[in-house]
C-alpha positions as CSV (number, residue, x, y, z in Angstrom):
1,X,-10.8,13.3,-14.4
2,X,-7.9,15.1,-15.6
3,X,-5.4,12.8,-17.3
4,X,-2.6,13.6,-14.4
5,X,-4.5,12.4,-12.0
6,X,-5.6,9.1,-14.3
7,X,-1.4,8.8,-14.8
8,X,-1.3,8.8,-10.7
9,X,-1.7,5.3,-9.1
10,X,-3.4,4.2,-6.8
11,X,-1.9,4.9,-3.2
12,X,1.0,7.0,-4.9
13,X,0.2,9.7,-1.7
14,X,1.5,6.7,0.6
15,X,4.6,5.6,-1.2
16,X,7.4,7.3,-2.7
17,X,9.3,6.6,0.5
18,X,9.1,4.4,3.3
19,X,8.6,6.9,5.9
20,X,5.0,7.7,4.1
21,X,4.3,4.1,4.1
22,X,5.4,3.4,7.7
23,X,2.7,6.7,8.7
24,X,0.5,5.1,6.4
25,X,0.1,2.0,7.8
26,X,0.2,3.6,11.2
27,X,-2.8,5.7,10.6
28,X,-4.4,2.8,9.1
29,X,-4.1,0.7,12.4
30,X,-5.2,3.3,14.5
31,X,-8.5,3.8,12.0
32,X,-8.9,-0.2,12.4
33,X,-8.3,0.4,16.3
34,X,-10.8,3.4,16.0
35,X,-13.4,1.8,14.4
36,X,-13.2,-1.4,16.5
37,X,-15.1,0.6,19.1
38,X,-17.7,2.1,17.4
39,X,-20.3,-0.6,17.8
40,X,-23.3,-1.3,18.5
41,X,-23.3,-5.1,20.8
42,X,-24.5,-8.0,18.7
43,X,-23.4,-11.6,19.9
44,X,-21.4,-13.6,19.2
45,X,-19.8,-10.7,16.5
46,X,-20.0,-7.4,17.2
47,X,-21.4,-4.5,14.5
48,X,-18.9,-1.8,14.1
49,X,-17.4,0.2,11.2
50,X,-14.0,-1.8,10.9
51,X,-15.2,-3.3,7.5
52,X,-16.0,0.2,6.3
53,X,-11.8,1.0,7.4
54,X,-10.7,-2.3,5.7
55,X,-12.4,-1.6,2.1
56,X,-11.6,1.7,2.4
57,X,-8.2,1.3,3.0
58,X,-8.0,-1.6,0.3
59,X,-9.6,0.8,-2.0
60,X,-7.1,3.9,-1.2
61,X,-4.1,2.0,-0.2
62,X,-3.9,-0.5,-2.7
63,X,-3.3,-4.6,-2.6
64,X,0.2,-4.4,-0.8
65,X,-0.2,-1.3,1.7
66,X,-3.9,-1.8,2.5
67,X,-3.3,-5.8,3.1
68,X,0.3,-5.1,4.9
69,X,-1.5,-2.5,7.7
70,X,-4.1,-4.9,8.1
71,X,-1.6,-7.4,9.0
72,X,-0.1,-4.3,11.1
73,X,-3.3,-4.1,12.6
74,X,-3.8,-7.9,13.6
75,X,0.3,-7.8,15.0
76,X,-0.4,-5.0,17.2
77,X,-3.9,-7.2,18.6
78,X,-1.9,-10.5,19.0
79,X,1.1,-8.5,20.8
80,X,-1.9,-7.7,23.4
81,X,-2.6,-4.5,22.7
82,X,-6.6,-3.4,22.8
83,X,-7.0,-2.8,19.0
84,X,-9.8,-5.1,18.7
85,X,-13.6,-4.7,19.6
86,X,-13.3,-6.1,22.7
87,X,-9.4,-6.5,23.8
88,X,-6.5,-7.9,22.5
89,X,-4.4,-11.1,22.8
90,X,-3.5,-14.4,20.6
91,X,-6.5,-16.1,22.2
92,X,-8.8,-13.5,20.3
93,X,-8.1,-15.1,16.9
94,X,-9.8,-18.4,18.4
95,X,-12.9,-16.5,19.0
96,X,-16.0,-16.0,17.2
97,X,-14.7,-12.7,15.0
98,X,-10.9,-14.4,14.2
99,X,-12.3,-15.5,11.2
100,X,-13.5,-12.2,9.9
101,X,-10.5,-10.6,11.3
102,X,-8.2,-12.9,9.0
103,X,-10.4,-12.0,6.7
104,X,-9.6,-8.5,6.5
105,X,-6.6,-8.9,5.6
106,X,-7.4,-11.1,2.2
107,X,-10.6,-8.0,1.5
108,X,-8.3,-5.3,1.6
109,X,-5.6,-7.1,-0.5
110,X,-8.6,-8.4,-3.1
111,X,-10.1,-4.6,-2.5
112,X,-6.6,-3.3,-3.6
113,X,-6.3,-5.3,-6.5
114,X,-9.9,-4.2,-8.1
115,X,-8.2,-0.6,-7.5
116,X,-5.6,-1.3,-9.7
117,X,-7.5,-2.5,-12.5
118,X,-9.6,0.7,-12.2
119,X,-12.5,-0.4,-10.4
120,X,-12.4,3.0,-8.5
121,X,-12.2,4.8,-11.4
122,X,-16.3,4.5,-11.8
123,X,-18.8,5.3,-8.5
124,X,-20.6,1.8,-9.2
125,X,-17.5,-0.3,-10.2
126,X,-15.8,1.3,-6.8
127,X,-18.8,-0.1,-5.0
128,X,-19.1,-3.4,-6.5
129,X,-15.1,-3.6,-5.7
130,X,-16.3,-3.0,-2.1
131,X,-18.9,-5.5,-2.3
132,X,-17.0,-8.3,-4.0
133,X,-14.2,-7.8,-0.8
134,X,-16.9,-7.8,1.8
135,X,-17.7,-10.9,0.4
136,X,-14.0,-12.1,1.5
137,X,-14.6,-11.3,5.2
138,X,-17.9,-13.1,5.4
139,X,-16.7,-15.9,4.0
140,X,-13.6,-16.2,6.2
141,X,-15.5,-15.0,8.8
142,X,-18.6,-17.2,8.4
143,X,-16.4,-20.5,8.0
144,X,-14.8,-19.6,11.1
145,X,-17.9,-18.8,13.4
146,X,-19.5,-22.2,12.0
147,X,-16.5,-23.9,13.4
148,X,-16.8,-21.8,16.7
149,X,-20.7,-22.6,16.7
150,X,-20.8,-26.2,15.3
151,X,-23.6,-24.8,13.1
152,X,-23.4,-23.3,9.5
153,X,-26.9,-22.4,9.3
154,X,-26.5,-20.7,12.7
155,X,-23.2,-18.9,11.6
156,X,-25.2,-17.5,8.9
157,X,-28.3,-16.7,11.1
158,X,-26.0,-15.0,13.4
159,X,-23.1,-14.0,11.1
160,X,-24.5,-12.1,8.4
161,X,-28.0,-11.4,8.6
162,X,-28.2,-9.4,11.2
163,X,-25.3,-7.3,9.5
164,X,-27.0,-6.7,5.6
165,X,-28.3,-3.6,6.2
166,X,-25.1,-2.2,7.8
167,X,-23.0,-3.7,5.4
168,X,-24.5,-2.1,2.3
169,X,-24.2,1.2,4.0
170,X,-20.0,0.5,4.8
171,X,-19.7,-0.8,1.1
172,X,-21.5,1.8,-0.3
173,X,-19.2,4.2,1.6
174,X,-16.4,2.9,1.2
175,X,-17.2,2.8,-2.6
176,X,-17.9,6.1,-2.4
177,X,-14.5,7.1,0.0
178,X,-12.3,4.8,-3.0
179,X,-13.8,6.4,-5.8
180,X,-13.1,10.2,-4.6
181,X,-9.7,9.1,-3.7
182,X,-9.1,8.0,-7.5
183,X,-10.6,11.2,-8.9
184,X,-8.3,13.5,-6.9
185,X,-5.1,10.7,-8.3
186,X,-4.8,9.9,-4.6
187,X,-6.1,6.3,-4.2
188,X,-5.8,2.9,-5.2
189,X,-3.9,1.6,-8.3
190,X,-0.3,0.8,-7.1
191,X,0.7,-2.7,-6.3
């Protein structure tokens, strides 16, 4: 890495005026809409690559952008508009994913803020940034579903496990998608 692209912060592409940011975060809630429906059916929670889009966009975005188009994201679903896996609508929230949708938004902030200590700056670091946010939506998400369920063991059983394997291959991805962001002084370490 070149030291002008180590002097470049993370998510500097987006900001510099609000008219980048406002596309940012437009693009970003169309990725989240996106990936929303590439899934393959699990119940109660669905598999699809909307974790991969939140960490990545943590990672690249920063803590302020990336959290802010999540929270653009989840607006657009309570307004009623289909973003989600399965619809849209206040009444979404209460279901079994509206904790790992809140979630989201506290991973891509916590996602952002390992970018800007340089976490993307390293392949491995970048990944263990991913992981340590993934962490955040299952443990959002997981509370939530236990509520929804009455059962934590069963949230777990039917929360995360099924997931694992999928989930190491988003985080690793997203790493990966953080990482080569940083080295081309494109991604993550503004606020």
């Amino acid at each position: 890495m070149t030291a002008n692209t180590q002097s470049l912060p993370v998510g500097a592409w987006a900001q510099g005026s609000l008219g980048r940011a406002v596309v940012s975060v437009l693009a970003g809630t169309i990725l989240l809409a996106l990936s929303a429906r590439v899934e393959i059916p699990f119940w109660p929670v669905p598999l699809n690559m909307q974790t991969f889009v939140v960490l990545a966009l943590g990672l690249v975005y920063g803590p302020v952008l990336g959290a802010a188009t999540v929270l653009a994201y989840l607006g657009e679903g309570l307004m009623g508009l289909p973003v989600f896996a399965h619809g849209g609508g206040p009444a979404y929230l209460a279901g079994p994913t509206g904790g790992y949708l809140i979630g989201f938004v506290v991973a891509a902030w916590v996602a952002g803020q390992l970018a800007v200590r340089g976490w993307v700056r390293n392949p491995v670091t970048a990944i263990a940034a991913a992981f340590i946010a993934n962490l955040v939506v299952y443990a959002f998400g997981v509370s939530w579903l236990a509520v929804v369920l009455g059962d934590l063991q069963k949230a777990i059983a039917v929360g995360v496990l099924p997931f694992l394997l999928g989930a190491a291959l988003k985080i690793a991805g997203a790493g990966l998608l953080g990482y080569a962001f940083a080295r081309t002084g494109r991604g993550g370490t503004a606020g």
